[in-house]
C-alpha positions as CSV (number, residue, x, y, z in Angstrom):
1,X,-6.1,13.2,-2.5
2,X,-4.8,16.0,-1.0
3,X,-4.1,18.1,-4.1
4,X,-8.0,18.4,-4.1
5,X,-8.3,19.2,-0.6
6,X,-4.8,21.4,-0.3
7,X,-4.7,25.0,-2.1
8,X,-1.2,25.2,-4.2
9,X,0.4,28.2,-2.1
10,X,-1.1,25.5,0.9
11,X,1.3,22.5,-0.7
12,X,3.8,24.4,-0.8
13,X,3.9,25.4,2.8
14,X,3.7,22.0,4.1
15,X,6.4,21.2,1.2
16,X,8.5,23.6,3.3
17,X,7.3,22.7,6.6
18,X,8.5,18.9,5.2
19,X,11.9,20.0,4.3
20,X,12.8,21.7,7.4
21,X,12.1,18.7,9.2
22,X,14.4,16.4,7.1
23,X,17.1,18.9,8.1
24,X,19.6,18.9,10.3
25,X,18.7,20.7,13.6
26,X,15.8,22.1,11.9
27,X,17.8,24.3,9.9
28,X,17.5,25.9,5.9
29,X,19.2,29.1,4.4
30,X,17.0,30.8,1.9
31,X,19.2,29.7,-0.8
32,X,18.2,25.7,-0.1
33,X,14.7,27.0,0.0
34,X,14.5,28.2,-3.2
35,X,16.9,25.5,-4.3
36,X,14.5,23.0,-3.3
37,X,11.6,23.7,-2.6
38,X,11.0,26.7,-5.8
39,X,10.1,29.0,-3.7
40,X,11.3,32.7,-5.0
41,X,12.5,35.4,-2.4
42,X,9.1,37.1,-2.7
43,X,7.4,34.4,-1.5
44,X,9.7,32.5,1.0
45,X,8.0,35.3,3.6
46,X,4.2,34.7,2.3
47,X,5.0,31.1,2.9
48,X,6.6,31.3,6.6
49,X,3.7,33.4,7.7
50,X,1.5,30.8,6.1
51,X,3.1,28.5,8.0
52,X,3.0,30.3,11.8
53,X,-0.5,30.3,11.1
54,X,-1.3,26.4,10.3
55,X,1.4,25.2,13.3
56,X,-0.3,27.9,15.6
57,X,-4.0,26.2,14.5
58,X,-2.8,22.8,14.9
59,X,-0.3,23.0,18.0
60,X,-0.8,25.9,19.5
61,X,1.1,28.7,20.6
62,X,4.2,27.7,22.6
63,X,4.4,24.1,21.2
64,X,6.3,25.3,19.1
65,X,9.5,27.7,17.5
66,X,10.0,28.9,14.1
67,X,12.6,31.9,13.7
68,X,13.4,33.6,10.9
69,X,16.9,35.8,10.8
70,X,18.2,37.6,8.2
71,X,18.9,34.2,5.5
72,X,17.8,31.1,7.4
73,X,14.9,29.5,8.6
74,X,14.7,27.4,11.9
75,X,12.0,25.0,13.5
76,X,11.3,23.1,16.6
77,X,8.9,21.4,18.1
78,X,8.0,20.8,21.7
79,X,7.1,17.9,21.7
80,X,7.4,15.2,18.6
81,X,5.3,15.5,16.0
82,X,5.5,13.6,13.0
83,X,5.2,15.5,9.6
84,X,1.6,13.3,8.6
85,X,0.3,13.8,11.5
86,X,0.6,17.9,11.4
87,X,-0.7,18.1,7.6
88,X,-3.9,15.5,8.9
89,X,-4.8,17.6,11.7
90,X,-4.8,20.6,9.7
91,X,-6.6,19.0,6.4
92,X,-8.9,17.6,9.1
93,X,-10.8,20.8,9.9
94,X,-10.6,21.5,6.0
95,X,-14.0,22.5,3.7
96,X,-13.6,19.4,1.5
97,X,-13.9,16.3,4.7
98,X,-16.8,18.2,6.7
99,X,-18.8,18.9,3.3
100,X,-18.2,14.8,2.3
101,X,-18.9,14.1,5.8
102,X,-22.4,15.7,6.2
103,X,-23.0,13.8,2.6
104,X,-22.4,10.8,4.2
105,X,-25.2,11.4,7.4
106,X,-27.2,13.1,4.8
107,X,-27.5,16.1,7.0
108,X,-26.4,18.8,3.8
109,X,-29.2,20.8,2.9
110,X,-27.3,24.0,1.2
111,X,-24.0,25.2,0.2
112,X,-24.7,27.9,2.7
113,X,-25.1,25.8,5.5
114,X,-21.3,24.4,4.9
115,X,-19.8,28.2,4.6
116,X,-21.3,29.4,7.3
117,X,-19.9,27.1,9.6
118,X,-16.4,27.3,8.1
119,X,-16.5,30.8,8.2
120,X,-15.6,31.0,4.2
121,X,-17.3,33.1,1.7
122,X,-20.1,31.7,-0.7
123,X,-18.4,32.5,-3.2
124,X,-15.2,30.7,-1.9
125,X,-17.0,27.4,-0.8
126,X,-18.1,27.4,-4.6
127,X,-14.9,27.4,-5.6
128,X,-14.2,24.3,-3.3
129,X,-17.1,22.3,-3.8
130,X,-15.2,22.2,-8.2
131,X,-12.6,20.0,-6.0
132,X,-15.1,18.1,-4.7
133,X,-16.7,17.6,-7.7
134,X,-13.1,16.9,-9.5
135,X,-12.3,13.9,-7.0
136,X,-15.8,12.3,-7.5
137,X,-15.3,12.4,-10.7
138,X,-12.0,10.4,-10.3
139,X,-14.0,7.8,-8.9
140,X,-16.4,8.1,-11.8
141,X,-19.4,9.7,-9.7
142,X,-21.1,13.3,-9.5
143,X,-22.5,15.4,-7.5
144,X,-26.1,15.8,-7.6
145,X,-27.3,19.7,-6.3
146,X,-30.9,20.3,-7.3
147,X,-33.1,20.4,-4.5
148,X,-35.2,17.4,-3.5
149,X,-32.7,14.6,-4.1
150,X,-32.2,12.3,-1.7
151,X,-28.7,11.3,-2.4
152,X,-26.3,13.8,-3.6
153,X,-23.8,11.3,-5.0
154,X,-24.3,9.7,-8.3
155,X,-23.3,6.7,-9.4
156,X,-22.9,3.5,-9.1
157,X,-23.0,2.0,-5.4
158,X,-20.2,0.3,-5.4
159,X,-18.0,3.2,-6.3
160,X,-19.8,5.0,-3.5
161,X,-18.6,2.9,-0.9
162,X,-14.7,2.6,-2.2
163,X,-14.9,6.7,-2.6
164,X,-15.7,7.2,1.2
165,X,-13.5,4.5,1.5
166,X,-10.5,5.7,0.3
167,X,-11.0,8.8,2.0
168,X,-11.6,7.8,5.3
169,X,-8.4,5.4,5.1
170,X,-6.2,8.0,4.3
171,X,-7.2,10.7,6.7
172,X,-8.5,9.5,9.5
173,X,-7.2,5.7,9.7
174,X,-7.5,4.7,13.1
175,X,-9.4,7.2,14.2
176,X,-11.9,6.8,11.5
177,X,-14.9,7.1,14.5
178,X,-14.5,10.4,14.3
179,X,-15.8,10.6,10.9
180,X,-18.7,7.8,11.7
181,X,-19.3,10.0,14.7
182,X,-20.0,6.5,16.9
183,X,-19.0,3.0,17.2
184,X,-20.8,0.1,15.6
185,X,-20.2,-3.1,18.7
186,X,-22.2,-5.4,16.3
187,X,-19.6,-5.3,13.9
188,X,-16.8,-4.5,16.1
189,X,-17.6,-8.2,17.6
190,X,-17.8,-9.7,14.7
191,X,-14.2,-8.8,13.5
192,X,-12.5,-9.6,16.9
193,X,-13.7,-13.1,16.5
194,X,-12.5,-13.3,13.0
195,X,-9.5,-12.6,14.4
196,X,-9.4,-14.8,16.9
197,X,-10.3,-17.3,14.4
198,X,-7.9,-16.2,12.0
199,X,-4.8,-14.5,14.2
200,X,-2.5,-13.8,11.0
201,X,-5.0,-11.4,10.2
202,X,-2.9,-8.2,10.2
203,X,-3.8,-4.5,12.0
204,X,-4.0,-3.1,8.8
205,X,-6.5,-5.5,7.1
206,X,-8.5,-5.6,10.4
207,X,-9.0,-2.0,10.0
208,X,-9.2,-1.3,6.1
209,X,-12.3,-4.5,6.8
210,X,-13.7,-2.1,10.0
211,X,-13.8,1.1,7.7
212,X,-15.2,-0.6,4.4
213,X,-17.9,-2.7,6.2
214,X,-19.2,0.0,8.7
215,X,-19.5,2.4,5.4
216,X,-21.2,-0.7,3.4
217,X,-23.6,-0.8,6.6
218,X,-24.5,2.5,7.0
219,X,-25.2,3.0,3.2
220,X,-27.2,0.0,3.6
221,X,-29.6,1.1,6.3
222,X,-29.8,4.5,4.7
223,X,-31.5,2.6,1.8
224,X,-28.3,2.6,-0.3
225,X,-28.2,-1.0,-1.8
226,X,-25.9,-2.7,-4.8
227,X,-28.3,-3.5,-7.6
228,X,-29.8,-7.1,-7.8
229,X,-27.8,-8.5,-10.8
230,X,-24.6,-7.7,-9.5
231,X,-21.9,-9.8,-10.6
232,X,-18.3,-10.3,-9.1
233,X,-15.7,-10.5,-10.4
234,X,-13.6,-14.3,-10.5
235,X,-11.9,-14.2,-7.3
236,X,-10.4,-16.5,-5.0
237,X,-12.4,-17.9,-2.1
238,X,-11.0,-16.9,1.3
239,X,-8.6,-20.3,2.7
240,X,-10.4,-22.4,5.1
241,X,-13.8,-20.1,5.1
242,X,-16.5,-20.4,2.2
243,X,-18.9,-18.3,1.3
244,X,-21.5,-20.5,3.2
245,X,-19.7,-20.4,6.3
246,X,-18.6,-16.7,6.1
247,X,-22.6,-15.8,5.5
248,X,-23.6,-17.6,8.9
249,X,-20.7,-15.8,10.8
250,X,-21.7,-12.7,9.5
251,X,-25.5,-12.8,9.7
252,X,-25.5,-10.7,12.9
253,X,-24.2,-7.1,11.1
254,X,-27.6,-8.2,8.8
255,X,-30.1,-9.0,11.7
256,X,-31.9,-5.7,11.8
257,X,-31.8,-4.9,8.6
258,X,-34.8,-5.1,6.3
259,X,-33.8,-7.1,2.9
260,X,-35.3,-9.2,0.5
261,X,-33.1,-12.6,0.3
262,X,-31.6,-11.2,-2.7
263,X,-30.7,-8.1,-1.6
264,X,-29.1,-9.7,1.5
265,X,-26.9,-12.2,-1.2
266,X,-25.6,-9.5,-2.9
267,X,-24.5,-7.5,0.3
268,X,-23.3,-10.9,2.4
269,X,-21.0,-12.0,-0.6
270,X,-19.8,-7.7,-1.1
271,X,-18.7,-8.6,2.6
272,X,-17.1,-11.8,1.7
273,X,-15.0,-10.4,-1.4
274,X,-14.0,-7.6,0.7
275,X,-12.5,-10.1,3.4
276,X,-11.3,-12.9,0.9
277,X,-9.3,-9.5,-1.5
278,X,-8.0,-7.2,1.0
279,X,-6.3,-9.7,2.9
280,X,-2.8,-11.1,0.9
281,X,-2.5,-14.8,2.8
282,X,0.8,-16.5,3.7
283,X,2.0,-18.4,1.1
284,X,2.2,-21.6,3.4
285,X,-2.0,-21.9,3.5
286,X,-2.4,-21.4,-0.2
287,X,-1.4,-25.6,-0.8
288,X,-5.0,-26.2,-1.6
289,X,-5.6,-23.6,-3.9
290,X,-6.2,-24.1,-7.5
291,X,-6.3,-21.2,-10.3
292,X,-9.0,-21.4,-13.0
293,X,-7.4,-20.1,-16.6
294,X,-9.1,-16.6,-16.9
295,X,-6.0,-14.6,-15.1
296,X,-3.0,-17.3,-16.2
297,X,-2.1,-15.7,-19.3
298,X,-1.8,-12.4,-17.2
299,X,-0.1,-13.8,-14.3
300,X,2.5,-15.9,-17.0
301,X,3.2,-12.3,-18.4
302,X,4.1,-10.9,-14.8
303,X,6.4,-14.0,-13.3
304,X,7.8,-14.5,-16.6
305,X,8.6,-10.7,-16.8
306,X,9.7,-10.5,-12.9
307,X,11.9,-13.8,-13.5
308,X,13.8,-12.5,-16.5
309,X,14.6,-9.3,-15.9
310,X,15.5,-9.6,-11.6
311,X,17.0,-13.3,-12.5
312,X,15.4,-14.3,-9.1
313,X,14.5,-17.5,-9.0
314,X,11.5,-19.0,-8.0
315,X,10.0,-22.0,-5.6
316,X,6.3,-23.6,-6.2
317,X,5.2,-21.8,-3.0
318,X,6.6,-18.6,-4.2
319,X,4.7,-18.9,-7.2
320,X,1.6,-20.0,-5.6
321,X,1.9,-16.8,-3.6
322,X,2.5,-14.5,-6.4
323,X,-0.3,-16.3,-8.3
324,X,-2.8,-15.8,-5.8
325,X,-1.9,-12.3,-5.0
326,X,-1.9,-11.2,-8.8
327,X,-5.2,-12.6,-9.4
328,X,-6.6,-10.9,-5.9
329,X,-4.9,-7.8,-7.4
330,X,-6.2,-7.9,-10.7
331,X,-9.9,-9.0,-9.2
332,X,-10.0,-5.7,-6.5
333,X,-9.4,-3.6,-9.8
334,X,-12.1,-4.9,-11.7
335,X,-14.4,-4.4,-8.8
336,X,-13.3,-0.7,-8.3
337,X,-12.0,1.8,-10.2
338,X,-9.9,5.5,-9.4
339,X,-8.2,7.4,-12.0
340,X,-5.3,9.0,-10.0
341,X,-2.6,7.6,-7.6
342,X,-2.5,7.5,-4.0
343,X,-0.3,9.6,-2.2
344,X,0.5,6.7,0.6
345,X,1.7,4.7,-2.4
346,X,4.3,6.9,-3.2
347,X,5.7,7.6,0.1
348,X,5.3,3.6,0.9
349,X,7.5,3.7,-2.3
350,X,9.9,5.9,-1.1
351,X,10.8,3.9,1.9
352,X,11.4,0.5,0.0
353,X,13.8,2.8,-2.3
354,X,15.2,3.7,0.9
355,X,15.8,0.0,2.4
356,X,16.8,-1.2,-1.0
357,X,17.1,1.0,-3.7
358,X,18.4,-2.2,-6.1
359,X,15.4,-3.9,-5.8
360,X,13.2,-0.6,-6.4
361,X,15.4,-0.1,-9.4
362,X,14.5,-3.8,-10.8
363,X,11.3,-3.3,-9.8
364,X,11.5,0.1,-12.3
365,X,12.9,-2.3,-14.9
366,X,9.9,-4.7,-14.6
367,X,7.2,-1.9,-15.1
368,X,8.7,-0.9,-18.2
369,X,9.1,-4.7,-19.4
370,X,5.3,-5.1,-18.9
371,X,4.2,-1.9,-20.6
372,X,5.6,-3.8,-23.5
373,X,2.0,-6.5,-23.5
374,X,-1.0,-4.3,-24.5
375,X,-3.0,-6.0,-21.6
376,X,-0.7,-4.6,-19.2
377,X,-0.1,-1.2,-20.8
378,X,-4.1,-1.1,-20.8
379,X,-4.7,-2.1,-17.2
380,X,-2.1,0.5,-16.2
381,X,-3.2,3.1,-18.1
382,X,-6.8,2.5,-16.5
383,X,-5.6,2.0,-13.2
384,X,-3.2,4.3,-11.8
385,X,-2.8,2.6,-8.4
386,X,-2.0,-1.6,-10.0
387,X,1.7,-1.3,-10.5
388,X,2.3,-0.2,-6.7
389,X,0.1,-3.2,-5.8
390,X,2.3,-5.4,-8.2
391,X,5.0,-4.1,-6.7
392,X,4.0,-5.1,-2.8
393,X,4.0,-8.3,-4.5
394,X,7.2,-8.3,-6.0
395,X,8.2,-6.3,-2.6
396,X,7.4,-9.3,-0.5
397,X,9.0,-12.6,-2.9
398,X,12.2,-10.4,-3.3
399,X,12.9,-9.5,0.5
400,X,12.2,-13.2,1.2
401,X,15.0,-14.2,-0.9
402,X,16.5,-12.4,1.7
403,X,16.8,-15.7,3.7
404,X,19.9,-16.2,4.7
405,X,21.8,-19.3,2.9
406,X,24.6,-20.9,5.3
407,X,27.6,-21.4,3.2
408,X,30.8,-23.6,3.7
409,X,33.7,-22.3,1.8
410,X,36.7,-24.3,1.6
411,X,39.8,-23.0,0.1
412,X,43.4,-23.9,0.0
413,X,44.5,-20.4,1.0
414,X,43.3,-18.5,3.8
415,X,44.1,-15.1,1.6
416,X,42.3,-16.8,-1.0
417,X,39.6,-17.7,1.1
418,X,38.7,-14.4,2.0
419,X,39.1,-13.1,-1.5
420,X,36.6,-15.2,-2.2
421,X,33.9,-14.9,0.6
422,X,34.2,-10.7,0.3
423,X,33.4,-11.6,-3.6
424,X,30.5,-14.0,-2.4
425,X,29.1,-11.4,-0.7
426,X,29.0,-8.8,-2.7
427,X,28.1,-11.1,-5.7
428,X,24.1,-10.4,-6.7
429,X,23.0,-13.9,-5.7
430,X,19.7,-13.0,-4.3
431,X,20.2,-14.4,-1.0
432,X,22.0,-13.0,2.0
433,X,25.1,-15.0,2.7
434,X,25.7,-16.2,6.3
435,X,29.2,-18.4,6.2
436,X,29.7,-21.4,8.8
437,X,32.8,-23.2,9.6
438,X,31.6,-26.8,9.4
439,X,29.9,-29.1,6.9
440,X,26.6,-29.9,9.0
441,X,25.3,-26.5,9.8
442,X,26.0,-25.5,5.9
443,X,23.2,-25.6,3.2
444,X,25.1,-25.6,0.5
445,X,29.1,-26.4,0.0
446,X,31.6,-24.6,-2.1
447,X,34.9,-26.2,-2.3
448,X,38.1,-26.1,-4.0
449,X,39.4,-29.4,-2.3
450,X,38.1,-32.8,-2.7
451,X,36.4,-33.8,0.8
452,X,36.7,-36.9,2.5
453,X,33.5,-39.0,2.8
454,X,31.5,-37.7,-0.1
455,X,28.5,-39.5,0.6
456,X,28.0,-37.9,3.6
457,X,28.2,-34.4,2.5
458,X,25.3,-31.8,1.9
459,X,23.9,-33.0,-1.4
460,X,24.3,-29.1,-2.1
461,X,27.9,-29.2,-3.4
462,X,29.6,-27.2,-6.0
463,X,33.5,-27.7,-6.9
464,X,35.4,-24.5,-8.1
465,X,38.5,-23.0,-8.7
466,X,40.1,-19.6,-7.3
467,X,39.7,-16.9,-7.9
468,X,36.1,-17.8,-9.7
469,X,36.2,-18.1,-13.3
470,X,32.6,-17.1,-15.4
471,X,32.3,-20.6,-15.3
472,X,32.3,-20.9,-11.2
473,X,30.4,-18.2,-11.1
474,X,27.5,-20.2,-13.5
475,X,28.1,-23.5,-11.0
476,X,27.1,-21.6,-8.0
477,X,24.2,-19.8,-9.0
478,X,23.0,-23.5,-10.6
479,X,23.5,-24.4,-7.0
480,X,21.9,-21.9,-5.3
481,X,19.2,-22.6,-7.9
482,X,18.5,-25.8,-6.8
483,X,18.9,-25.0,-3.3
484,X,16.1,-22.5,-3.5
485,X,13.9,-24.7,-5.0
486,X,14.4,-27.2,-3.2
487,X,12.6,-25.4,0.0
């Protein structure tokens, strides 16, 4: 999004801005600018003036220090400040957030009444309303100018409400009353007794639900309603809360509201596929669930896929969890549509690499395997954003198999025993090894010496030779296999 808010000289300040912070002490020669940044010696200086201007907008003179000498550039803050949080507050005074938000409260008359009050040129703010009109059309929407319209936003509803969505998500998260300019206690209620009735709701999906719903609410009193003969896509209902129930919960947020009993359908179950999609459940309440046959094909290309090329294996509840969050995946996409990535996806990207860059590399290899099936290469193709949300999914299965497996080893050397543990560890066995020194705490048994009383040993037992042959090798993993599945 912010490539349609941001001017390019504007990116690449705050690229700079971002790369003096990753630094040491602040610090960059000139040479690492231009190294990393492209930035030629001409315009290092545009872009450090550019960038005393923005931090003295957003902090304020004396909060904070940027020096320049002869071939290096140094900055220091005050006070911490995270890098997201200076590029917000400056894109949050921007041209492109106050014109969508005086759209939203219907208060834009002319272009001139948005230039004037950001002190820009009319000539300029036509220029920036193109970006405006560019990220609509993302969402597949336009803008409507001519005179006497009542919304300026064309388009389907639906796509209406995910647009200002998205937007407020990203830029003003939490403090997203700022852009609704007042609280809504009706529905603020309403969700802190859904969490109390359902405390594994996260923060996150508590508030993506708070932004989404107050927008669908506002655009509803405004008169802005989803057409009659909507139709959902085949999702999953919500665990332990129907449809039936979830309408007499939320019948309140309606009570006020003037709507035919159809109109009122439509908009309870919009809320209800909101709550039942953007909301991944534990895999330990999805027992009950059964999946219909529209998405199995789909979902047997993705676990096949994951399964073949990570050689992870899987347990039922696993796969019930994956199921269930590929279909709510594939579901959320058919409802909405955007045609360019998030930028919070990549960096969310960025920092799995960074925990564990072997999984982000499988999780590279898998992307490429699907993009082999047409339906895959398709729904990519049409929806930039789906592989990131596959990959959460593949994110949360393969840090699981980070639970750690307690493992008696039992060797005739104690040189040869540690051979073999350091090789254990650093095997790829997709579990984290913890090793115990007796028989009842282990889950699974590795032995090179027959053991007394057989029959009362972990049933988890695997006989080997040192060092470990290919064929050891395959007799453990078989172990571990059954051990997994067996959870």
């Amino acid at each position: 999004m912010e490539h349609f808010i941001l001017t390019e000289k504007e990116q690449q300040v705050f690229k700079l801005c971002s790369a003096l912070l990753n630094k040491d002490h602040g610090v960059m020669s000139f040479e690492e600018i231009s190294q990393e940044i492209s930035l030629s010696k001409t315009t290092i200086n545009y872009a450090i003036e550019k960038l005393r201007d923005i931090l003295a907008q957003v902090l304020g003179e004396g909060q904070y220090s940027l020096v320049k000498t002869s071939d290096t550039l140094y900055l220091e803050f005050a006070h911490s400040v995270s890098f997201q949080m200076l590029k917000n507050a400056y894109i949050s005074d921007s041209f492109f957030l106050y014109f969508f938000q005086e759209v939203y409260h219907e208060r834009f008359s002319c272009l001139m009444s948005v230039t004037d009050v950001k002190f820009i040129s009319y000539e300029t703010g036509k220029k920036k309303l193109v970006s405006c009109k560019q990220y609509l059309k993302h969402f597949s929407l336009g803008l409507c100018m001519k005179k006497k319209v009542t919304d300026l936003i064309c388009g389907e509803e639906k796509q209406v409400r995910f647009m200002f969505f998205c937007m407020i998500l990203s830029k003003f998260q939490s403090k997203c009353h700022v852009f609704f300019e007042s609280e809504n206690p009706k529905l603020t209620l309403f969700l802190d007794n859904m969490m109390k009735a359902f405390p594994y709701i996260l923060p996150s999906s508590y508030l993506k639900l708070k932004i989404f719903y107050r927008i669908a609410l506002d655009r509803i009193e405004k008169g802005h309603l989803l057409p009659d003969d909507m139709v959902f896509p085949d999702y999953c209902d919500y665990p332990g809360l129907s449809l039936a129930v979830f309408s007499e919960k939320v019948a309140p947020l309606f009570a006020d509201i003037a709507l035919t009993a159809q109109q009122k359908k439509i908009e309870v179950e919009f809320f209800y596929f909101l709550f039942s999609t953007l909301i991944f459940q534990p895999s330990d309440i999805l027992e009950q669930l059964e999946y219909q046959s529209q998405t199995c094909k789909t979902f047997e290309i993705f676990y096949q896929t994951v399964k073949q090329v990570s050689g992870m294996t899987f347990t039922k509840s696993d796969k019930r969890f994956m199921s269930y969050a590929h279909r709510q995946c594939m579901v959320w996409h058919q409802m909405f549509h955007v045609s360019f990535s998030f930028q919070h996806l990549f960096t969310e990207q960025k920092r799995f690499m960074d925990r564990n860059s072997r999984y982000m590399l499988l999780w590279h290899r898998i992307t490429a395997a699907l993009q082999d099936y047409p339906v895959y290469q398709e729904l990519f193709l049409e929806h930039p954003n789906m592989p990131f949300f596959l990959q959460r999914i593949f994110n949360a299965i393969s840090f699981s198999k980070e639970i750690p497996c307690k493992v008696f080893l039992l060797c005739y050397s104690p040189i040869t025993q540690s051979i073999a543990m350091a090789n254990l560890k650093n095997r790829n066995l997709t579990i984290q090894v913890d090793f115990v020194n007796s028989l009842k705490e282990a889950d699974i048994v590795i032995s090179e010496l027959a053991l007394e009383n057989r029959e009362n040993v972990n049933p988890f037992i695997c006989f080997v030779d040192t060092p470990f042959n290919k064929r050891d090798w395959k007799n453990i993993e078989n172990l571990i296999i059954r051990w997994r599945e067996s959870l």
